[in-house]
N, C-alpha and C positions, 0 to 999 in steps of 0.2 A: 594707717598701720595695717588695716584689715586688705586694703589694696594690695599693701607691700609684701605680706603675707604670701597673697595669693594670687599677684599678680603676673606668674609664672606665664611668658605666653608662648604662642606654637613660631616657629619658623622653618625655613629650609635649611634643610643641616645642608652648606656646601659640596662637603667631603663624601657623604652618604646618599646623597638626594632623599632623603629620609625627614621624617617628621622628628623635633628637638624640642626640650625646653627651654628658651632665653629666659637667661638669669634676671631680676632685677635688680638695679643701682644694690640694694642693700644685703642682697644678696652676693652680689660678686666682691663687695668692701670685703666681704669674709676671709678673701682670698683661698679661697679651698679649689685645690687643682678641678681639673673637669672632667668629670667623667670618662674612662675607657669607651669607646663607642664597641670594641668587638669583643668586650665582655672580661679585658682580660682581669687578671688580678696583679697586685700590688708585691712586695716581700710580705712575708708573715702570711700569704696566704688570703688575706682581707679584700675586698675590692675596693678602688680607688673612690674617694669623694664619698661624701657624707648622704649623697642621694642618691637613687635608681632613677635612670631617664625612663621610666614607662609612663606612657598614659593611661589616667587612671578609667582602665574602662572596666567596670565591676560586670559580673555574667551576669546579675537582674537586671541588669541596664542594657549592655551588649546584645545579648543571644534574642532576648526577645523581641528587642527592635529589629535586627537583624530575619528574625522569624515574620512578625508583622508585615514589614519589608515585603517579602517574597510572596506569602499571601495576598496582601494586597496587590502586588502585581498576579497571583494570578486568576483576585477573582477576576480583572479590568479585563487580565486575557482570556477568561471563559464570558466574560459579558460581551466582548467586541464577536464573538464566534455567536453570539444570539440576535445582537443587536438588529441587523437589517431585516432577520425574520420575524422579530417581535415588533415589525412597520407595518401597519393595516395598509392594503394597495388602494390606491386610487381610484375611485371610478374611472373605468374605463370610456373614451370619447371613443367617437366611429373611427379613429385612426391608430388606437390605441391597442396593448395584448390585454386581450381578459382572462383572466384566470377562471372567471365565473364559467364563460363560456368552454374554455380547454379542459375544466374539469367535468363538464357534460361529454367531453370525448373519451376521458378517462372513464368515466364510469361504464359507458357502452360497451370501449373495450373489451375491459375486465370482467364485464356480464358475460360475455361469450365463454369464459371459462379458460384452461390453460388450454395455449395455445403451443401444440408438442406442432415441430415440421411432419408435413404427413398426415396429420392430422386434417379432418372434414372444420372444424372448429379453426384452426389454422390457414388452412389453401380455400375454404370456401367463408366462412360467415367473417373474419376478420376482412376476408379482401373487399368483402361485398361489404362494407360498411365502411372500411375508408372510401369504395370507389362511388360510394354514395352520398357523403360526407364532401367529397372533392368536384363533382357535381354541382353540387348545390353551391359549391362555394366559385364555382366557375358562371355560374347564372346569376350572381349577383356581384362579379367582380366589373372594372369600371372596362371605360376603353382604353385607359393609357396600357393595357397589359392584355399579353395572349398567353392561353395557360394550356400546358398539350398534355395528356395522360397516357401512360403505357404501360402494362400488365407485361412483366418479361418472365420467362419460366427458363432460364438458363441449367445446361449441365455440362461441366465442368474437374478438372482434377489438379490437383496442388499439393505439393509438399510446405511442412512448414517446423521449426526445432520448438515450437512450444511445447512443454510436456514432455521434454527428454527428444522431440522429434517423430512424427507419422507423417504421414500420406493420408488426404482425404480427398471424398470423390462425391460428389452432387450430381442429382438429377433431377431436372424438373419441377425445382424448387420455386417460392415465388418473390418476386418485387412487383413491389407497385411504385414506379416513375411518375414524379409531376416536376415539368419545368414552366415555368415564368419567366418571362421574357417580353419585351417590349414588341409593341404589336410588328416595327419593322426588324425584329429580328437581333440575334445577338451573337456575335462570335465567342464568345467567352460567358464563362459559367463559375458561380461556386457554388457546391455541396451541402448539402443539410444531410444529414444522414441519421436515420434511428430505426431500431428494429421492433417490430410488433410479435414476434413468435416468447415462447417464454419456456423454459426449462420444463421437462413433466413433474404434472399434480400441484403446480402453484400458478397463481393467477397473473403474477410479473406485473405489479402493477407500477412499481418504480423502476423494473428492469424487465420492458423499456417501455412500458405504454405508457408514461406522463410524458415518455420523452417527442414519442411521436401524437400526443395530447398538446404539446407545444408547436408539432410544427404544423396542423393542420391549422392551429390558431393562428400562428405568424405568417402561414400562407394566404388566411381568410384575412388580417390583418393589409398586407400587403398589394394585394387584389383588390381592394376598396379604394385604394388609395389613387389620388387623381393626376400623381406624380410618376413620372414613367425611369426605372431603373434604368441606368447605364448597360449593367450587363444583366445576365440571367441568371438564375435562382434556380437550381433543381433538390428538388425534395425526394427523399431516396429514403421509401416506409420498405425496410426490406424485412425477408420471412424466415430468414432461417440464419442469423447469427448465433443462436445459444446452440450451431450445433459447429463450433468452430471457425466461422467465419467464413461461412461459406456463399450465403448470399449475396455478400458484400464483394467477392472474389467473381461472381458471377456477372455481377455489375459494372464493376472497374475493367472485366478482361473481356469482354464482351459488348457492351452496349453501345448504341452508335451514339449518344448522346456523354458519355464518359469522356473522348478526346476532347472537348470543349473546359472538361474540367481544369480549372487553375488552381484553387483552395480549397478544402471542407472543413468544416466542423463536424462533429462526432457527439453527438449526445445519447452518454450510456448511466448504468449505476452503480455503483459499488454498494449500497445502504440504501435507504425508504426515507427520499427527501432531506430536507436541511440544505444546506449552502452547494452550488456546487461549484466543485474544484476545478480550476484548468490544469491537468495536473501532467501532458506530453503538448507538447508545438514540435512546430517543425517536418523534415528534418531542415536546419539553418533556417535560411526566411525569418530574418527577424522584421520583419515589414508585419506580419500577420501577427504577432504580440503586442506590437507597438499598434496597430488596429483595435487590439481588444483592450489596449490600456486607454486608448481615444474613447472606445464606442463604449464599452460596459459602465451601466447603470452602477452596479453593485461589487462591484469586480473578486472575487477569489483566487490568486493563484498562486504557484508557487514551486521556481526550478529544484526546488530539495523534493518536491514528491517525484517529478519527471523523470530525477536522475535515481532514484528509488524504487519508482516502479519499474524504471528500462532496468534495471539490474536484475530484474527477474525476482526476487524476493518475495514478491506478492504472485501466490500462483494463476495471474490472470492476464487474460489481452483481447482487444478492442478491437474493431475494424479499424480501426488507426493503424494497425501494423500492415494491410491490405492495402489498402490506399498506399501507402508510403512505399511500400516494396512492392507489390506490383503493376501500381499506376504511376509511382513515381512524382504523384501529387503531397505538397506539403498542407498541413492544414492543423485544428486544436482540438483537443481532446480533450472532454468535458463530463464530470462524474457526479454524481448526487452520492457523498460518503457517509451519512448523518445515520447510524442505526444500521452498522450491516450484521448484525445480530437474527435479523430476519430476512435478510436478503438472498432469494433464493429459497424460500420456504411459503409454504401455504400463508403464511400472516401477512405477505406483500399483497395489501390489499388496499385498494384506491382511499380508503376511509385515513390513513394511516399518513397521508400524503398532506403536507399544511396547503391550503389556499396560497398562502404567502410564498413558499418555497413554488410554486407552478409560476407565479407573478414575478418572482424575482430572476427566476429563469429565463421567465417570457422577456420581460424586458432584456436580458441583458444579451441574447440571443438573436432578439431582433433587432437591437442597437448596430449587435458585432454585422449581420449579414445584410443592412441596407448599409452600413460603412463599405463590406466588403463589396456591394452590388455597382458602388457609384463609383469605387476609387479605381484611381487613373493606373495604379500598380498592381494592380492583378490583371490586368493587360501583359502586363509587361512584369510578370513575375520573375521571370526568369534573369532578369536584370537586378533584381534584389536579392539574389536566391543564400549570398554567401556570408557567412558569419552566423555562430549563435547568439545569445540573447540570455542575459541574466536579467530573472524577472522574479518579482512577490512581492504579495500585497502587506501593506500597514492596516492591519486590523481592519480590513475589509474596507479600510474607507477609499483608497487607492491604492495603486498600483506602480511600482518603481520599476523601470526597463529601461537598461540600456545595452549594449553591444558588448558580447564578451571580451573582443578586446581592449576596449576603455578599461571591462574591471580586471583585466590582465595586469594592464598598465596602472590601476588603482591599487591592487592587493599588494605590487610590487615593492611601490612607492611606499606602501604602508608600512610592510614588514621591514622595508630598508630603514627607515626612519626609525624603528622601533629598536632592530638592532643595533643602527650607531648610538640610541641613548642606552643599549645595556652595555655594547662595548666601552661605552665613557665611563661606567660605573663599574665594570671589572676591570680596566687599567688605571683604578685607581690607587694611589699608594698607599692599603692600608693592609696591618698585618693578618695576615692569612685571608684577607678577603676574596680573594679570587678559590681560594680551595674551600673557604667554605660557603661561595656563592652555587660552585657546583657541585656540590653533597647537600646544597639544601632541592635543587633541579633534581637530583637523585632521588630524594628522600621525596619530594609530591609525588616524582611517577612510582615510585614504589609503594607511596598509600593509594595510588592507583588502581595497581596491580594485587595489591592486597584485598581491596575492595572489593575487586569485582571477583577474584577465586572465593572470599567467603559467599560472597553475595550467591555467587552461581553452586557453589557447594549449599549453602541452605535450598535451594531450588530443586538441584539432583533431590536432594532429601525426602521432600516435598511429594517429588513425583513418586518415589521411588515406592514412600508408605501408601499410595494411591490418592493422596489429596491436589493432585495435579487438579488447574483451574476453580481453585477456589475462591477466586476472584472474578470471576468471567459474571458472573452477576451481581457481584457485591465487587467493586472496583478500587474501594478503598483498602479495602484489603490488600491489595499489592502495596499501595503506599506504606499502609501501617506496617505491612511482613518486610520489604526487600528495598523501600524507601529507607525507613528508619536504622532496618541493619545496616546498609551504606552508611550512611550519616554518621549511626553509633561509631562505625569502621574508621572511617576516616580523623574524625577525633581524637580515636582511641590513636591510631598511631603516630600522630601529631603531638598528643598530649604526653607521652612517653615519650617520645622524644624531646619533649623541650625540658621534663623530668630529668631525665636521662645525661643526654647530650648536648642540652643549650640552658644547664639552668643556670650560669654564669658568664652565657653569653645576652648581654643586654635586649631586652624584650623588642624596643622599638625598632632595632636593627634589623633584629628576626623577622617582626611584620612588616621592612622594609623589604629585605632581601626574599622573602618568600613570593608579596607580590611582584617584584622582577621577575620571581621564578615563574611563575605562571604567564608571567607577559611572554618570557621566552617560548616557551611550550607551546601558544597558541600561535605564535609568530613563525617557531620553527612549521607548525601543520597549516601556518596561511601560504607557506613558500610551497610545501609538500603538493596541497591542494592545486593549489596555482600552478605548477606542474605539471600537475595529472590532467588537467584541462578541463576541471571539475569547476561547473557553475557555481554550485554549493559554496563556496571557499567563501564569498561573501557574507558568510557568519562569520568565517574568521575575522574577517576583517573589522565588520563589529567590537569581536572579543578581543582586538587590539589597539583598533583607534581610539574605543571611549575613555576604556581603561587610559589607556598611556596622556589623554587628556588631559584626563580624572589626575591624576602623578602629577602633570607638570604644575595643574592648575592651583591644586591645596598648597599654598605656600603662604598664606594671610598670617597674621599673628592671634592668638586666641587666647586671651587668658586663661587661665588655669583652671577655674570654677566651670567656666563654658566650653572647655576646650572639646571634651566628650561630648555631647552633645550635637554641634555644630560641625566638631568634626565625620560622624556619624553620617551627622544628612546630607552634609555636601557630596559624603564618598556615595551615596547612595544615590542622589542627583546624578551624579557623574556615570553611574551604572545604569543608568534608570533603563535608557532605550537597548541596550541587551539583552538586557535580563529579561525583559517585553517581550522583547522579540521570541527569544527562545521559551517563554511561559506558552508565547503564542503557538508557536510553532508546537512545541511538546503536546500541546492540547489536539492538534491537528494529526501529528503523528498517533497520539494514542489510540485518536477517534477512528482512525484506520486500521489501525495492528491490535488491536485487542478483539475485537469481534473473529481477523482473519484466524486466529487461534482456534477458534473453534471449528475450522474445517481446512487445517493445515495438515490432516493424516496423521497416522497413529506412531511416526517415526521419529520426531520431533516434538523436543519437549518442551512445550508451550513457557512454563513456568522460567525455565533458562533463556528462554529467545525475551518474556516480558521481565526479568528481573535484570538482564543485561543493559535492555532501554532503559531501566531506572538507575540502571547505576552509571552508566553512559551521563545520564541527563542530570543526573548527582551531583558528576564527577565536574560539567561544567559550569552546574550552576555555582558549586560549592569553590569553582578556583582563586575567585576573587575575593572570598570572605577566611578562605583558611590562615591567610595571616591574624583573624580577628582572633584566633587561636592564639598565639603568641603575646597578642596584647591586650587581652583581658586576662584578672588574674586569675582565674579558673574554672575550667567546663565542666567539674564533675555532675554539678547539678544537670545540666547540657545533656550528658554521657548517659546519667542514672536514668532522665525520664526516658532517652531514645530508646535505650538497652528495657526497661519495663515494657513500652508498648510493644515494642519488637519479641521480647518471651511472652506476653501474654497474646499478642495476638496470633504467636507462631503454634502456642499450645491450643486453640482455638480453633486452626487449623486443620491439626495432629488429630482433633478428638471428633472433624468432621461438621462442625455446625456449622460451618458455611458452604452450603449443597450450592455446586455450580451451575444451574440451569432453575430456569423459573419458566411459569407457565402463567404467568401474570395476564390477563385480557387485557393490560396497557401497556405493558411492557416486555411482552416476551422475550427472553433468552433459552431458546428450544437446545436440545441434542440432538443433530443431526444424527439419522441412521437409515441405507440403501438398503434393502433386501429384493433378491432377486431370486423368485423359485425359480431352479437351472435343472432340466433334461440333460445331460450330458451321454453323447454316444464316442469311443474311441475303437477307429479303424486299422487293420495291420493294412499290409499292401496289397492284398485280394479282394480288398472292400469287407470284410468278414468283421462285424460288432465284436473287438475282443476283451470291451470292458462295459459298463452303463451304469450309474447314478442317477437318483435325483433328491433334490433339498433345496432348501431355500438359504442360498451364500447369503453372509450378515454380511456388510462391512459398515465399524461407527468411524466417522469423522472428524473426531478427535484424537489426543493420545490415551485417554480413558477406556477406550476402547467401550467393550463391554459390561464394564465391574458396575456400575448403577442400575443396568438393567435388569440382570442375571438374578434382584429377588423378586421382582415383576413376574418377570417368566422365566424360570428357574431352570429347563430346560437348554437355555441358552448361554453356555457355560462354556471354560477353559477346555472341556472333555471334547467338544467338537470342535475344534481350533481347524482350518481346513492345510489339509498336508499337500504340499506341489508335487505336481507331477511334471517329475523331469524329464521326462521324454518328450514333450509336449512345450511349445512354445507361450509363455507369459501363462506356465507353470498351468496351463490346460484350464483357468477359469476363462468367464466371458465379461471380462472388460469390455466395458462400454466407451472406454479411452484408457492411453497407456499410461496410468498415473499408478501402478503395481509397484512403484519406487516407494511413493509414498505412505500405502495401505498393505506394510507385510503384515498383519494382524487381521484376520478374519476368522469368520467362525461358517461351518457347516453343518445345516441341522436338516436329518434327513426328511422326504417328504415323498407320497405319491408323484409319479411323473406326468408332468407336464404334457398335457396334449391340445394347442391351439389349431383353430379351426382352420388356419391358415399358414403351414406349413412351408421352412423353407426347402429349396429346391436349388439343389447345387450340382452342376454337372461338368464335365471333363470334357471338353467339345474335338481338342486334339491333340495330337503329341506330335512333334518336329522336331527333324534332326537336321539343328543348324551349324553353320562352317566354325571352326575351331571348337569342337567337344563341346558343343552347345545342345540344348536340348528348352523346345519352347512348348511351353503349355499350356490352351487356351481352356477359357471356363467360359461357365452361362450361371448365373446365379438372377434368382428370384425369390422375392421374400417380403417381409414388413417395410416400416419408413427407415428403418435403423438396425444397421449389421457391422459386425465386425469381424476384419479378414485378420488374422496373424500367419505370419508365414516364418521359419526357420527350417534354412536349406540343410539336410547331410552332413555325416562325416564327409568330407573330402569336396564337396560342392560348393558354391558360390552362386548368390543370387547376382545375374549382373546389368540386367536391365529388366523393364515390365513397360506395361502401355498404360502404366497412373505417372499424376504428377508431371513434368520435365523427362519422363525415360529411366530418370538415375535414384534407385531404390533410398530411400534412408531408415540406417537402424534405429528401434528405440533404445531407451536405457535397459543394457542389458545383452542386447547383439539381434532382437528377433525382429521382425518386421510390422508394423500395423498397421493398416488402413482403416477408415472409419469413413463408412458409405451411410448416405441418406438421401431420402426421395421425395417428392413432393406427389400429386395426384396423378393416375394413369402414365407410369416411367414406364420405358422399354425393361425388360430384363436387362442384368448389367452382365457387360461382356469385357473380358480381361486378361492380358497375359502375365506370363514372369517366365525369364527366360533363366536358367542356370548353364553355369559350368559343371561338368561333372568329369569324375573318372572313369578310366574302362572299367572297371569292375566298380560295378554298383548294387548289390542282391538285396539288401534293405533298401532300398528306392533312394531319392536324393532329395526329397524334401517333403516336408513335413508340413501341412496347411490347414489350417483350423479355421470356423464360422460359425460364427454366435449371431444368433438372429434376438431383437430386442422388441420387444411389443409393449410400446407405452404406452398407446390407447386402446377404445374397444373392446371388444366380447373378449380379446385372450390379455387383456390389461394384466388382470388378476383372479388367479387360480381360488376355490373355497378356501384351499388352506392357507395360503396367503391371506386374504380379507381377513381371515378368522385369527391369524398370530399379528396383522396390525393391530384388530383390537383392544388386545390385551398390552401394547405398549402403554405406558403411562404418559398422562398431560404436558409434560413438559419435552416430549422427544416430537422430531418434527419427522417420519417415517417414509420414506417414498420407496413404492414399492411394485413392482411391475415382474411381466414373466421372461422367460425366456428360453432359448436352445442352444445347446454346444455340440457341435461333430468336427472331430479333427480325422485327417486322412492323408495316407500315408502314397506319394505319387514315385 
């Protein structure tokens, strides 16, 4: 009897594809009609049959499994992102990478201090330490290998659109060249590449000195070895990457050992150790992926960051984009992302770096470059060279790569199949099911859209009261604030709705046809994607094959007692590898983009760009569980605790106790802030000083700007805001790169003027009148390691060639012109033209030319009063600070 009771069990509704309950024997004797499936009702008003087809999933039951659920996937996905670094390495054999050993390189490095280009610390004790290091590891290598060294000091000029677009010009900068090669010789080569110079007043010791700590290892590694390479190996420790990519440029366009190049790898950092990422290949050459899916030890990769970072979104770029565009060589770009919180600040310091992240590097670096030394296809690359490559790893433990067109032809397949099982299911004959299959399609993208205007309207708020990045050290924060409000959102207008507009339409239906709705939705962006010729789509594909699985497969019978239950974990089984993925992936996206917040400029409001990710990542984790909305019988408890954490933690906010920046000795999260005491002299067209300033330009690196500091040193307030000078190109400061787009918020505090021991020296060498109303204008400039030219022509002139870069000028954002010159030890003066168009009637002159000379190191580093307004910055700000000169003049 108690069977018969409740022996109610699950089947496939034919009609619906939907989950039902089959009646039993004693139950159907009743002869009681069967249920309405789309909700309707009877005469009188009543609805049909004596029972509700829902399943009974109650929300103490539902929500919190469903909760559970997703936690538990993603502590698995924050534990598989530790996993391989929480492996103690191996003792090293004599054939083997030692970490022990490369961190003895690391440390040397780094002792020598920051290494600015220009710099005595830079062009002398760094080079004299790899070339002594390289030495030694050449006297103790076998005879299968001959190892040749070269000191090149290239100079050089290039245009390039990073940064809105400038012009840079090198001279006499350095690399240190080591190839290996088999004693008889090798025609063909691949790349190792990493930079040893480091940004000024930090010591770079993950950006890049563990990187070239790696390759002195894998060259000494290598060199012992009694095994003779196919091809050759060159190791390319160059000196002046953090000033634009310019050593690298000097190296690929110049060196006679470069035309041998077939492949490189690129070891850079985004963070201070942890995993790192292959996060650009190519360009095509899917040979050289499928290499590193054979050779790596530990593997990390993943085409959703490649097509992310190439999008420009992250304001950064690699020697990777040199090599590629102006060598024309394909090769992998490899990043250390783990903590970039202090990347690029005085805390990058070798201490900070794991043993194990050096080891895991080492190996997998040296796996990828004796694969690429021996294989028979980087001979003959050029025969492999076409097709991309959809690649990422399964929780670090491997790696999936195959040909983008297989998952052309995979994503196709998928969405096709996906669509004839919804077109079966809306030409089915049931009343109003096709109009209300798309008003329910309607109704998710509009709790969508709802979601994310509340979502980003709390954010504006946020910023707006000044509590912008109140999570940038407390990270949970953002979940609790802009997590839970989605969540709450999406709910809420689900739950109103089925209130509202579906309370008589049958529950099980609902949670039928909503999940169609969603399959649809990801199936319409798997065709979209696949389109676009976007790698990435490969999620979609995920978010449509398990599900729609998951659909075909739940069709068992379940009785009634167990039905909730069972039916639960199977749906959750069936989701399992998605949801992973993307726990996984989320984890990896945040660990990148939340740090870059803190030095994405003051225009950009941090809290909007990270509540969008959250409600993005919301929006797909939550599509396949919003029909559980429909079929449990109600979320208010659901609603009320999201809605509680979300006002209490927003008031919390509001009232400021979550200070964005720590000064932790383990874990810093600094405020970034440049100050530069500036000389400014502006000339009319007689040469005649018809203005002069001096102070020290603030600019902070976030969108906060300066409101935290301002009770510090009180002095440095909204009142000195610095005002542009329009007459004057990129508003008459001395940018040290044209990133003025993204820092309109600065401050100027006035100060004694600047007078360095070492003055620049700019001169006007001659004036020509060339054919068609041309007028060419030659200079002589001499000065520090680091200057910046801007130039903006006249009314009525035109800039139309010069002798930097290709000949053909490019604008930055904005219309004005930049170059960004640096030198290495004993450069000639630099000599330069720009030739304009002009008009016959010219009396104000026809262009306008400004130079900022920058002193990073040395006796004119920093001025008294500089040292002295660093001081009083507080612990948690990371200050760099240096001098400089501005003269614009009128030609």
């Amino acid at each position: 009897g108690g069977r018969a009771a409740h022996g109610a069990a699950m089947e496939r509704g034919g009609d619906t594809g939907g989950w039902r309950l089959r009646a039993t024997a004693a139950q159907r004797d009743r002869r009681q009609p069967p249920p309405r499936e789309d909700g309707e009702r009877g005469t009188g008003g009543k609805k049909r049959g004596g029972r509700r087809l829902l399943l009974p999933l109650p929300e103490a039951r539902g929500a919190p499994l469903v909760l559970l659920y997703l936690l538990g996937l993603r502590a698995l996905a924050q534990v598989s992102h530790r996993q391989l670094l929480s492996r103690p390495p191996a003792a090293a054999g004599p054939r083997d990478f030692s970490a022990h050993r490369a961190r003895g390189y690391l440390d040397n490095i780094t002792a020598i201090g920051p290494r600015t280009v220009g710099s005595p610390e830079n062009e002398v004790l760094a080079v004299n330490y790899l070339l002594e290091q390289i030495r030694g590891i050449e006297r103790e290598s076998t005879d299968a290998h001959k190892i040749s060294v070269d000191v090149q000091r290239p100079t050089g000029s290039f245009s390039i659109d990073f940064l809105g677009g400038f012009t840079s010009y090198y001279a006499n900068i350095t690399n240190v060249v080591v190839k290996l090669e088999p004693r008889s010789g090798a025609e063909h080569a691949v790349l190792s590449n990493c930079h040893f110079d480091s940004v000024p007043n930090t010591p770079g010791a993950s950006d890049d000195a563990v990187s070239c700590a790696v390759m002195l290892e894998i060259l000494n590694t290598l060199s012992k070895s009694s095994e003779s390479l196919q091809h050759a190996v060159i190791f390319l420790f160059n000196g002046a990457e953090e000033n634009i990519l310019q050593a690298s440029h000097g190296f690929i366009t110049q060196h006679e050992w470069a035309k041998s190049i077939r492949a490189f790898i690129n070891l850079e950092a985004a963070g201070v150790g942890g995993k790192e990422l292959v996060f650009q290949t190519g360009p095509e050459n899917p040979w050289l992926v499928q290499a590193y899916v054979v050779a790596a030890k530990h593997p990390f990769a993943s085409v959703v960051a490649q097509e992310i970072f190439q999008s420009g979104i992250i304001p950064a770029d690699t020697d990777f984009r040199i090599y590629r565009d102006f060598g024309n060589v394909p090769g992998i770009d490899l990043a250390f992302i783990e903590n970039g919180y202090i990347y690029h600040t005085e805390y990058d310091t070798s201490d900070r770096i794991l043993t194990d992240s050096i080891q895991r590097a080492g190996d997998n670096i040296l796996a990828v470059l004796k694969y690429l030394a021996t294989s028979e296809k980087l001979a003959k690359s050029f025969e492999y060279r076409h097709g991309n490559v959809v690649f990422f790893d399964i929780l670090g433990l491997f790696v999936l790569a195959y040909p983008a067109r297989v998952g052309t032809v995979m994503n196709y397949i998928t969405a096709a199949v996906a669509f004839f099982y919804l077109s079966k299911k809306m030409l089915q004959p049931k009343p109003r099911g096709g109009l209300v299959w798309f008003f329910i399609c309607g109704l998710t993208l509009t709790s969508w859209v709802c979601t994310l205007v509340a979502v980003l309207m709390v954010a504006m708020f946020v910023s707006i009261i000044g509590r912008a990045l109140s999570w940038y050290t407390h990270f949970y924060v953002s979940v609790s604030l802009y997590g839970t409000a989605a969540a709450a959102k999406l709910i809420l207008v689900h739950m109103l709705a089925k209130k509202f507009f579906y309370k008589n339409v049958n529950e099980q239906y609902l949670g039928d046809v909503f999940f169609d709705a969603s399959l649809m939705i990801w199936s319409i962006a798997l065709a979209v994607m696949t389109q676009m010729g976007l790698c990435s789509a490969f999620i979609c594909t995920l978010w449509v094959a398990f599900p729609l699985l998951t659909k075909l497969m739940i069709h068992k019978e379940f009785s009634q007692k167990g039905a909730t239950i069972k039916f639960i974990v199977m749906y959750m089984l069936g989701m399992f590898v998605p949801y992973l993925y993307m726990l996984y992936l989320s984890w990896t996206v945040f660990e990148m983009f939340t740090p870059v917040m803190g030095r994405s400029g003051s225009e950009i409001p941090p809290d909007m760009v990270l509540a969008g990710f959250i409600v993005i990542f919301t929006m797909i984790l939550s599509s396949y569980f919003i029909n559980f909305i429909y079929l449990v019988k109600s979320t208010k408890t659901t609603l009320v605790t999201l809605t509680t954490v979300f006002v209490v933690t927003l008031i919390l906010v509001c009232s400021g106790i979550f200070f964005p920046y720590s000064s932790d000795a383990a874990n810093p999260k600094p405020k970034r802030v440049f100050l530069q005491h500036t000389s400014r002299r502006f000339h009319d067209l007689d040469g005649n000083v018809v203005k002069s300033d001096s102070g020290i330009w603030i600019n902070g690196f976030d969108y906060n700007g300066i409101s935290h500091i301002t009770p510090h040193v009180p002095e440095i307030n909204d009142t000195i805001r610095t005002p542009c000078e329009e007459q004057a190109p990129f508003c008459g400061l001395p940018w040290i790169l044209p990133v003025h787009f993204m820092f309109r918020k600065n401050w100027y505090l006035p100060a004694p003027e600047v007078l360095p021991r070492s003055p620049i020296r700019f001169k006007l060498l001659s004036k020509q009148l060339m054919p068609w109303n041309s007028v060419r204008l030659s200079f002589e400039v001499s000065g520090p390691s680091h200057m910046s030219l801007y130039v903006r022509p006249r009314a009525g002139s035109a800039l139309s060639r010069w002798s930097l870069g290709d000949g053909m000028p490019v604008t930055s954002v904005g219309g004005d012109y930049f170059v960004f010159y640096s030198r290495g030890l004993q450069a000639a003066p630099w000599h330069f033209w720009v030739e304009l168009t002009v008009p016959e009637k010219h009396s104000d002159g026809i262009v306008s030319l400004a130079i900022a000379a920058h002193y990073f190191f040395g006796e004119d580093q920093k001025s008294p009063q500089l040292y002295a307004l660093l001081e009083r910055f507080p612990n948690w700000t990371f200050s760099s600070g240096w001098s400089c000169t501005y003269d614009l003049f009128v030609f």
